[in-house]
N, CA, C and O atoms as CSV, one atom per row, in Angstrom:
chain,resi,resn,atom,element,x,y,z
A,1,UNK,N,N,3.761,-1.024,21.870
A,1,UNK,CA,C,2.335,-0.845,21.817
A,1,UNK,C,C,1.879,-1.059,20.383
A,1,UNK,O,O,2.597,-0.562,19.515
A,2,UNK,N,N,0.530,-1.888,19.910
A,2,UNK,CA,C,-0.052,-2.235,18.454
A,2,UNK,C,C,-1.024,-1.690,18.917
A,2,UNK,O,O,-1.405,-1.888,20.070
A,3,UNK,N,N,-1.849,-0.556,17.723
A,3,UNK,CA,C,-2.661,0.155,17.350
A,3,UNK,C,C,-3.152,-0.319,15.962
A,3,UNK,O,O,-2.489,-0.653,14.980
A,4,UNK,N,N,-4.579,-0.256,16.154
A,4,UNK,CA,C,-5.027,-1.016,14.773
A,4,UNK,C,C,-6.079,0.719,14.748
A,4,UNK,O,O,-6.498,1.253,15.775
A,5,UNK,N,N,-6.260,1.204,13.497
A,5,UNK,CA,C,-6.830,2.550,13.244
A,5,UNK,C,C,-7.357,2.276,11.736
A,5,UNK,O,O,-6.751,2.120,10.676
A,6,UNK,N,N,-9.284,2.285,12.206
A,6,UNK,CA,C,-9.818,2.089,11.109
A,6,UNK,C,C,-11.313,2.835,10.700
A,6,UNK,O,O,-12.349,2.971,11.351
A,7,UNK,N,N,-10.959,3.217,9.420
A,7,UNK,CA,C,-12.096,4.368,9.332
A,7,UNK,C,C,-12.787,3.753,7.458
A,7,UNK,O,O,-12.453,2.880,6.657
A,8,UNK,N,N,-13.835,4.812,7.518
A,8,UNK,CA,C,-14.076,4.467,5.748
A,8,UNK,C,C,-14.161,6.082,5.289
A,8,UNK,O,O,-14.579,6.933,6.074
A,9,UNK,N,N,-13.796,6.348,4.165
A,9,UNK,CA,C,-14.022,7.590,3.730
A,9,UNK,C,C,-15.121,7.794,2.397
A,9,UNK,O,O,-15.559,6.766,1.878
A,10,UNK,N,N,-15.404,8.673,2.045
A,10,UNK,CA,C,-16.839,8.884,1.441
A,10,UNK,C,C,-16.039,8.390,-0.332
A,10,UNK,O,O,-14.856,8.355,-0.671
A,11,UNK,N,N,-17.198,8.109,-1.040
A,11,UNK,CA,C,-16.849,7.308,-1.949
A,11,UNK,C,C,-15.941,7.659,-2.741
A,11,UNK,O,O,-15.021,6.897,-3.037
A,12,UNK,N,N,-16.060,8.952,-3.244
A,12,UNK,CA,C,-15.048,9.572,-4.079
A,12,UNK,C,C,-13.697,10.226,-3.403
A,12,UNK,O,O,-12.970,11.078,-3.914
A,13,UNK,N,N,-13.567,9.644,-2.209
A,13,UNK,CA,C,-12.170,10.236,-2.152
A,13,UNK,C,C,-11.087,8.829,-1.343
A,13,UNK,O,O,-10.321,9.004,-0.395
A,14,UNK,N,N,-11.315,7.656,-1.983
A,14,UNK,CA,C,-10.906,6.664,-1.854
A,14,UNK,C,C,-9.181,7.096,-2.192
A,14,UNK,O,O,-8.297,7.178,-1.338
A,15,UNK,N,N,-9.043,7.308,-3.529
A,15,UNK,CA,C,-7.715,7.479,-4.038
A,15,UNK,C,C,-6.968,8.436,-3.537
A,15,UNK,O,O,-5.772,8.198,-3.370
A,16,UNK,N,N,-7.468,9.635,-3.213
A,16,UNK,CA,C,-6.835,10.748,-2.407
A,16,UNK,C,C,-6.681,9.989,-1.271
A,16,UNK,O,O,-5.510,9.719,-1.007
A,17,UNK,N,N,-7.190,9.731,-0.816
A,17,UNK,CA,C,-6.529,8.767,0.622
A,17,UNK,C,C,-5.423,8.467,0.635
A,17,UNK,O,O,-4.501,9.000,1.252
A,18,UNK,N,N,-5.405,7.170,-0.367
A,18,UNK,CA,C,-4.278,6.231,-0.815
A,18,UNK,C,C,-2.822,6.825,-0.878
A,18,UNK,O,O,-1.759,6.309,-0.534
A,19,UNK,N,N,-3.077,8.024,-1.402
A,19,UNK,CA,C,-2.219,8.956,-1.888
A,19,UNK,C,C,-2.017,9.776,-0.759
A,19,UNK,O,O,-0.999,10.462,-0.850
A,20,UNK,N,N,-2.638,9.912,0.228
A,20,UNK,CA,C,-2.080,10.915,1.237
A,20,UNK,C,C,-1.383,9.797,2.271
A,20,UNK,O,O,-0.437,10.150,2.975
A,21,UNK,N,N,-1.928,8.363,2.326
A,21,UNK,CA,C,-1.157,7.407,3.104
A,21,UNK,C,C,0.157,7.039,3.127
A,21,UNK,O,O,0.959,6.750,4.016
A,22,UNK,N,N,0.198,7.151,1.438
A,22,UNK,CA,C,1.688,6.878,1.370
A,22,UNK,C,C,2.791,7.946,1.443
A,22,UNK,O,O,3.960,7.632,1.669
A,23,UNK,N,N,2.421,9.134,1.260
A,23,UNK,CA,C,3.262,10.334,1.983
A,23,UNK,C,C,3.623,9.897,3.183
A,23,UNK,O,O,4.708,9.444,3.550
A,24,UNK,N,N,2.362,10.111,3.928
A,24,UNK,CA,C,2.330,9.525,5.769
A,24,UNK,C,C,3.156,9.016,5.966
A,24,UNK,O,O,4.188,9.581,6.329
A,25,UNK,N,N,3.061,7.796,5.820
A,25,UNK,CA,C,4.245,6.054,5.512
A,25,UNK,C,C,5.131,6.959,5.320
A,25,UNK,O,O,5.462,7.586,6.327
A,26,UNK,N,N,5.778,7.315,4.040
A,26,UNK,CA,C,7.027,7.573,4.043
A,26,UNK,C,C,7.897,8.835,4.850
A,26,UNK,O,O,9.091,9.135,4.832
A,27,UNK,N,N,6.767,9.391,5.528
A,27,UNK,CA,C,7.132,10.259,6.531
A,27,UNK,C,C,7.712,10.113,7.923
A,27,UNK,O,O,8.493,10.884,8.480
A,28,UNK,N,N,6.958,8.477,8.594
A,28,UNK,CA,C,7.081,7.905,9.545
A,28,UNK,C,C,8.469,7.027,9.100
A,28,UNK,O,O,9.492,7.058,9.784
A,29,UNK,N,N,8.367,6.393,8.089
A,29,UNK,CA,C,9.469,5.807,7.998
A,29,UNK,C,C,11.444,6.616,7.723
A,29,UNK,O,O,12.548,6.077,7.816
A,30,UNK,N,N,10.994,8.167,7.356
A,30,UNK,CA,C,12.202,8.887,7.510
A,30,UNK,C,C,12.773,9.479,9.181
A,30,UNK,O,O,13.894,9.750,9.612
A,31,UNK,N,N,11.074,9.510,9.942
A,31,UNK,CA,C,11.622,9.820,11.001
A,31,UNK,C,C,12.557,8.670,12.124
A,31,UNK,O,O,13.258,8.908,13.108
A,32,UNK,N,N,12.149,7.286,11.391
A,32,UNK,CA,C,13.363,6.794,12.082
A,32,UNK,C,C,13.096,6.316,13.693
A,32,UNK,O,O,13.826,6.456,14.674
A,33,UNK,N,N,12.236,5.919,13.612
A,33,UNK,CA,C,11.566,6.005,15.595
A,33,UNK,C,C,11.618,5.388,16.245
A,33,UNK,O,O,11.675,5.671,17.442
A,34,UNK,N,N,11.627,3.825,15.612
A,34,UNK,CA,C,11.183,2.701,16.438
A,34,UNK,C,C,9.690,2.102,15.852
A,34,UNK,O,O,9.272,1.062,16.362
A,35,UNK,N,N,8.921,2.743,14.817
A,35,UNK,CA,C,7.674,2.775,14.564
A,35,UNK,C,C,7.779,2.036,13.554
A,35,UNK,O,O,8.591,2.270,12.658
A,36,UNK,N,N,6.653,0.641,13.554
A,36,UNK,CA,C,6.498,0.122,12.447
A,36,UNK,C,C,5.148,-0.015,11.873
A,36,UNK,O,O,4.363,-0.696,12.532
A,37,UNK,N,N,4.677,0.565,10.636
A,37,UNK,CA,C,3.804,1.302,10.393
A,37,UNK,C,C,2.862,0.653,9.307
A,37,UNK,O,O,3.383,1.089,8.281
A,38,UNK,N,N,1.464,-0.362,8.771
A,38,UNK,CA,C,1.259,-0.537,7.689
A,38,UNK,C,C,-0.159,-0.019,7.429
A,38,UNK,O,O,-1.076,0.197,8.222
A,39,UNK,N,N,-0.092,0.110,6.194
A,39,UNK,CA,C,-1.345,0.458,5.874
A,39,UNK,C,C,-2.360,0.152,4.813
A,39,UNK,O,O,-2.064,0.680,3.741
A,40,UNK,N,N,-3.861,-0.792,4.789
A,40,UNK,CA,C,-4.721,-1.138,4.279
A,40,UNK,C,C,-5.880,-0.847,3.592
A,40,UNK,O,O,-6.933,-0.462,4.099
A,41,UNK,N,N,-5.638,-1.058,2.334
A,41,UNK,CA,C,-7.233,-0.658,1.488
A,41,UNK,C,C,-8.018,-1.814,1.620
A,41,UNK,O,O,-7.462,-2.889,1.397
A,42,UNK,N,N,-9.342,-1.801,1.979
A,42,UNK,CA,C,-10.224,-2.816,1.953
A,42,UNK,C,C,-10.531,-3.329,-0.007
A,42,UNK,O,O,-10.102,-2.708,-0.979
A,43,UNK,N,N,-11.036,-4.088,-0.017
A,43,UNK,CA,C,-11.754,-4.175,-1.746
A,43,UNK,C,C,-12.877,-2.983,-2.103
A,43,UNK,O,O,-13.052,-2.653,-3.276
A,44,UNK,N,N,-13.538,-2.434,-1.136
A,44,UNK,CA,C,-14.430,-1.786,-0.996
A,44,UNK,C,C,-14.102,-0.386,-2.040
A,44,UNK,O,O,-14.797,0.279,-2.808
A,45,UNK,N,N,-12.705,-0.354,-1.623
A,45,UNK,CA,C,-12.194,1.372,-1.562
A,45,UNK,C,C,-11.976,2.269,-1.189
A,45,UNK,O,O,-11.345,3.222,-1.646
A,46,UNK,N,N,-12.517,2.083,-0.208
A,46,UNK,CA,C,-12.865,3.520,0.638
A,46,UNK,C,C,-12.741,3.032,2.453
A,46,UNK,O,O,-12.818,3.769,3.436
A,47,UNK,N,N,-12.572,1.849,2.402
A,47,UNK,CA,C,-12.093,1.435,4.164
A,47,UNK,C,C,-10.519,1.387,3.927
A,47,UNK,O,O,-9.869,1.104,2.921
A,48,UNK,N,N,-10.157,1.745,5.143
A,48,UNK,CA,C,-8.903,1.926,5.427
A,48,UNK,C,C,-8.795,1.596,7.095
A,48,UNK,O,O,-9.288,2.020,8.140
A,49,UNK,N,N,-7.456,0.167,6.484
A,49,UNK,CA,C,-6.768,-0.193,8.321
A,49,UNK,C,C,-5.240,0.221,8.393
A,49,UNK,O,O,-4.527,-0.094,7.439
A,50,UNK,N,N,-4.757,0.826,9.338
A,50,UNK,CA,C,-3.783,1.081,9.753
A,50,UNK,C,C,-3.237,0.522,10.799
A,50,UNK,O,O,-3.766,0.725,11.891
A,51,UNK,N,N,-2.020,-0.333,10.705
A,51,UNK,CA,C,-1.254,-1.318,12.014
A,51,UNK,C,C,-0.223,-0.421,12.274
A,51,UNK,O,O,0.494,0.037,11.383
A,52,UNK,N,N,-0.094,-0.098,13.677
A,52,UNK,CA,C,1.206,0.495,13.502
A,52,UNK,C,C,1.853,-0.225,15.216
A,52,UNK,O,O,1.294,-0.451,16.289
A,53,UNK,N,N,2.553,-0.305,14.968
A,53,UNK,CA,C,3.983,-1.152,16.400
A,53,UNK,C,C,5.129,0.134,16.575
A,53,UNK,O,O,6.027,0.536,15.835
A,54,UNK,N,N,4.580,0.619,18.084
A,54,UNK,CA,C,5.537,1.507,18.390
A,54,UNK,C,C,5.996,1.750,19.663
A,54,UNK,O,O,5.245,1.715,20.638
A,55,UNK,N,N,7.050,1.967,19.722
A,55,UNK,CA,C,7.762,0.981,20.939
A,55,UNK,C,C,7.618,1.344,22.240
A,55,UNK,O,O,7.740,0.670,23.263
A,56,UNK,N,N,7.289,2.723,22.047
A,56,UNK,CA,C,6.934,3.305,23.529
A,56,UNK,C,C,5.962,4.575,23.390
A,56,UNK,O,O,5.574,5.144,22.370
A,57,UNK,N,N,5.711,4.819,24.660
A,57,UNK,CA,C,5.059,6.218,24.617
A,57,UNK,C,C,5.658,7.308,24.442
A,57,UNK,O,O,4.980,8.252,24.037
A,58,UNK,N,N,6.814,7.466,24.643
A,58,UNK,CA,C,7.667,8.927,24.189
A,58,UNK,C,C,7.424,8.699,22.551
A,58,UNK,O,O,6.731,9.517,21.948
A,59,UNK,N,N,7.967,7.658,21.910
A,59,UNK,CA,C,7.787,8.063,20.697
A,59,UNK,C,C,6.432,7.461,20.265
A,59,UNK,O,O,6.465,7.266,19.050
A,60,UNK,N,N,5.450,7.155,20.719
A,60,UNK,CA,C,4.104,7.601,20.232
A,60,UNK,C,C,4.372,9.605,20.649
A,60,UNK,O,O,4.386,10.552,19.864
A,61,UNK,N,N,4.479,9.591,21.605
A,61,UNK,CA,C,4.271,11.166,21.342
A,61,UNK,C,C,4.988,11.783,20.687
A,61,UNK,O,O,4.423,12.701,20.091
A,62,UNK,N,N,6.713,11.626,20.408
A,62,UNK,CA,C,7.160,11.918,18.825
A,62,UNK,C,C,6.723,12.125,17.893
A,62,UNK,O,O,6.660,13.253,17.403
A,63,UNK,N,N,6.260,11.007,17.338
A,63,UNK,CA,C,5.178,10.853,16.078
A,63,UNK,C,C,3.928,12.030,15.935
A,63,UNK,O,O,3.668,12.888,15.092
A,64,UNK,N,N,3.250,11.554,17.335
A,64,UNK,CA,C,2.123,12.951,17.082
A,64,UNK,C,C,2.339,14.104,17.781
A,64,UNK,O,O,1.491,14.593,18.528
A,65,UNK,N,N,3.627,14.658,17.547
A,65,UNK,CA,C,4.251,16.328,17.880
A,65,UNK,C,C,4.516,16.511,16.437
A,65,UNK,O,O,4.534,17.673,16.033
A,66,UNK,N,N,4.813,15.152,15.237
A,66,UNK,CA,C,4.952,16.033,13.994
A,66,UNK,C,C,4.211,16.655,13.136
A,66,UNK,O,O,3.011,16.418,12.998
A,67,UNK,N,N,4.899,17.571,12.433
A,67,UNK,CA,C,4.052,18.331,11.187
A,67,UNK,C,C,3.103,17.930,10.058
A,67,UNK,O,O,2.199,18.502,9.449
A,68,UNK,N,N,3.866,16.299,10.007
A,68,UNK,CA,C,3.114,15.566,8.959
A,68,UNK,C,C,1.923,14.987,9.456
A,68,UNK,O,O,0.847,15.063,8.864
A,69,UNK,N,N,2.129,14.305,10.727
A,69,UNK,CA,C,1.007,13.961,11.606
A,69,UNK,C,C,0.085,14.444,11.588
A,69,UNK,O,O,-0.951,13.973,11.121
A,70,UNK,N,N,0.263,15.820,12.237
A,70,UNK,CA,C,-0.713,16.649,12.097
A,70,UNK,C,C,-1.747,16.933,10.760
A,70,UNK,O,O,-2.975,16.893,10.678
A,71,UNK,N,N,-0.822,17.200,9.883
A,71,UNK,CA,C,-1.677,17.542,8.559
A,71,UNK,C,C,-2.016,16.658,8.008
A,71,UNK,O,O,-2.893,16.996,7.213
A,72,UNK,N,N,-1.839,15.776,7.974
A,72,UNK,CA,C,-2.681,13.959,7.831
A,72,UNK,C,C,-3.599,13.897,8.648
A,72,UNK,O,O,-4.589,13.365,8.145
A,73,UNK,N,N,-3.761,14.253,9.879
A,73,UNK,CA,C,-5.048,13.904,10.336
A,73,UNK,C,C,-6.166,15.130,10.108
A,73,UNK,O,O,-7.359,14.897,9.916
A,74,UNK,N,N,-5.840,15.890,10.136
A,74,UNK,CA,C,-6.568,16.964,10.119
A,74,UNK,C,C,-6.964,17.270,7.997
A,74,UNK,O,O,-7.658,18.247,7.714
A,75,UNK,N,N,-6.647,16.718,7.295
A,75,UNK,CA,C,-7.179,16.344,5.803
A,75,UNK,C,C,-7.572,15.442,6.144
A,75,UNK,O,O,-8.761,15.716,5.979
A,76,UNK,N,N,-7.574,14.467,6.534
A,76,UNK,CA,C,-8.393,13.120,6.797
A,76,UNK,C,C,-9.887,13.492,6.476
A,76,UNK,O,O,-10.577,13.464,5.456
A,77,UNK,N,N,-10.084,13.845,7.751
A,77,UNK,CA,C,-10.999,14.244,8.811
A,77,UNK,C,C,-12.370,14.709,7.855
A,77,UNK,O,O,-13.421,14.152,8.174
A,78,UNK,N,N,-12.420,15.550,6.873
A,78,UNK,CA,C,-14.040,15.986,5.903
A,78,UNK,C,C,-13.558,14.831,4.989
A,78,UNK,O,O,-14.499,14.756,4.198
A,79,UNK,N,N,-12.735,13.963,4.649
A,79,UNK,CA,C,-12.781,13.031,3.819
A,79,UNK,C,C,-13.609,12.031,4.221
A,79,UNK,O,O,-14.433,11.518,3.463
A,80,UNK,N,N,-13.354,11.509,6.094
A,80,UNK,CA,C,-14.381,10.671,6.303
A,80,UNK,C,C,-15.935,10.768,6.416
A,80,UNK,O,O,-16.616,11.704,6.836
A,81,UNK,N,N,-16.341,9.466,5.894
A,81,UNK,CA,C,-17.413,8.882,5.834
A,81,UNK,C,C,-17.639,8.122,7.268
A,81,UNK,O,O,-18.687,8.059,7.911
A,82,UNK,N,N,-16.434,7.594,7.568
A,82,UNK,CA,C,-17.073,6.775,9.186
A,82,UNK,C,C,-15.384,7.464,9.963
A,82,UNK,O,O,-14.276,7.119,9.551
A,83,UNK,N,N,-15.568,8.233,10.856
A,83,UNK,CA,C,-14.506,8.481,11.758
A,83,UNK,C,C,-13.371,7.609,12.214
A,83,UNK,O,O,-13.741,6.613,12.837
A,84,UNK,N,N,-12.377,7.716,12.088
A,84,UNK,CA,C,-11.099,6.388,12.738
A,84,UNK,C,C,-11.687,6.289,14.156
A,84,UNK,O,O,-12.011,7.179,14.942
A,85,UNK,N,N,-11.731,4.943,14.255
A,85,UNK,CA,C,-11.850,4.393,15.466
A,85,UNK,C,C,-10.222,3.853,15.928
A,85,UNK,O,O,-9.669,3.282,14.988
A,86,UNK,N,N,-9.548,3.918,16.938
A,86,UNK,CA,C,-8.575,3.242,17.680
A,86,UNK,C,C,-8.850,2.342,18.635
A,86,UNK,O,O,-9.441,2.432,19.711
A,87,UNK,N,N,-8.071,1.031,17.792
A,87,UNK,CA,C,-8.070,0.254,19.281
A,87,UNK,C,C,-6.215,-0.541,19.376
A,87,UNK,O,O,-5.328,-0.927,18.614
A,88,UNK,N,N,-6.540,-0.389,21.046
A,88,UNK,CA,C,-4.993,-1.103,20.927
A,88,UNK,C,C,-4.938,-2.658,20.845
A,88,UNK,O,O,-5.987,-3.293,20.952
A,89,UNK,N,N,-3.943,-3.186,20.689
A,89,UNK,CA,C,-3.990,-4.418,20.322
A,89,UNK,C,C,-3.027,-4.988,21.031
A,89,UNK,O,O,-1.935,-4.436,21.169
A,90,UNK,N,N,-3.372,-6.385,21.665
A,90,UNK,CA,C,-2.251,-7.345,22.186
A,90,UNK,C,C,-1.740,-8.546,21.825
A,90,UNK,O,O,-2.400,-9.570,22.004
A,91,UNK,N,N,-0.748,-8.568,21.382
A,91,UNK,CA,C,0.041,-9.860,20.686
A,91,UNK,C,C,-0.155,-10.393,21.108
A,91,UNK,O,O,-0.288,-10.158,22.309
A,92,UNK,N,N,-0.455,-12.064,20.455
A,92,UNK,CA,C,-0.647,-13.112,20.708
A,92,UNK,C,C,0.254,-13.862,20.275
A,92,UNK,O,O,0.900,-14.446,21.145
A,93,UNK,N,N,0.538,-14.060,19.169
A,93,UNK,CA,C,1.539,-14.559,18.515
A,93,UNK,C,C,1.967,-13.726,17.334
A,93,UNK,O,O,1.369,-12.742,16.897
A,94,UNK,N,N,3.545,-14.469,16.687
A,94,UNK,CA,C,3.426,-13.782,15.640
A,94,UNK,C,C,4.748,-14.318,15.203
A,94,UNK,O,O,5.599,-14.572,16.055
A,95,UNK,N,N,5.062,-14.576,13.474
A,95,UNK,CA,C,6.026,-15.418,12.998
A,95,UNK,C,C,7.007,-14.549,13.177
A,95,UNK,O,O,8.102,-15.094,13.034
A,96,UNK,N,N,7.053,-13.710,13.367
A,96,UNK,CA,C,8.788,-12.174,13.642
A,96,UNK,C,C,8.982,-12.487,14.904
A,96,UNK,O,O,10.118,-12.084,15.156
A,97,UNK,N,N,8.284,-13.241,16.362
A,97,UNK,CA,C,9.346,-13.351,17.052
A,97,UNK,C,C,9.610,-14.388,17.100
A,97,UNK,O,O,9.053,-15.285,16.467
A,98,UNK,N,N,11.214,-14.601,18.444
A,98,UNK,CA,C,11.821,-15.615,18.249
A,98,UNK,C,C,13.066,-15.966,17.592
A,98,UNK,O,O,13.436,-17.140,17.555
């Protein structure tokens, strides 16, 4: 499953973002899941896209049973300026397969 997750946060807390993303990231990437995870600053500053490829629904629900999960979204949350929107996404192509 591809999930594209995109929000903007209020002007001055662009960098705290940045900085709480890459915790995130490196949180997802210790748990080891199947989850492949990236994450985008617009030029703006303050928009943020998140791609993430994860292989199933058990471990989508893995992911959001954790601790870090949790407390990443829930600091997010008075940071934003425009709420994460989710949408899922369907491959079309792509140079990794094959």
């Amino acid at each position: 499953m591809e999930l594209m997750i995109q929000y903007r946060v209020k002007p001055d807390m662009g960098d705290i973002q940045a900085e709480a993303i890459t915790g995130f990231v490196a949180n997802i990437a210790a748990l080891g899941a199947g989850i492949r995870y990236r994450a985008y600053r617009f030029p703006d500053g303050v928009t943020f896209r998140h791609l993430a490829s994860i292989k199933d629904e058990q471990t989508k629900a893995l992911l959001q049973s954790q601790d870090f999960f949790k407390e990443f979204t829930q600091a997010m949350q008075p940071r934003c300026e425009e709420p994460p929107s989710v949408t899922p996404l369907a491959l079309v192509a792509s140079t990794e397969l094959g």
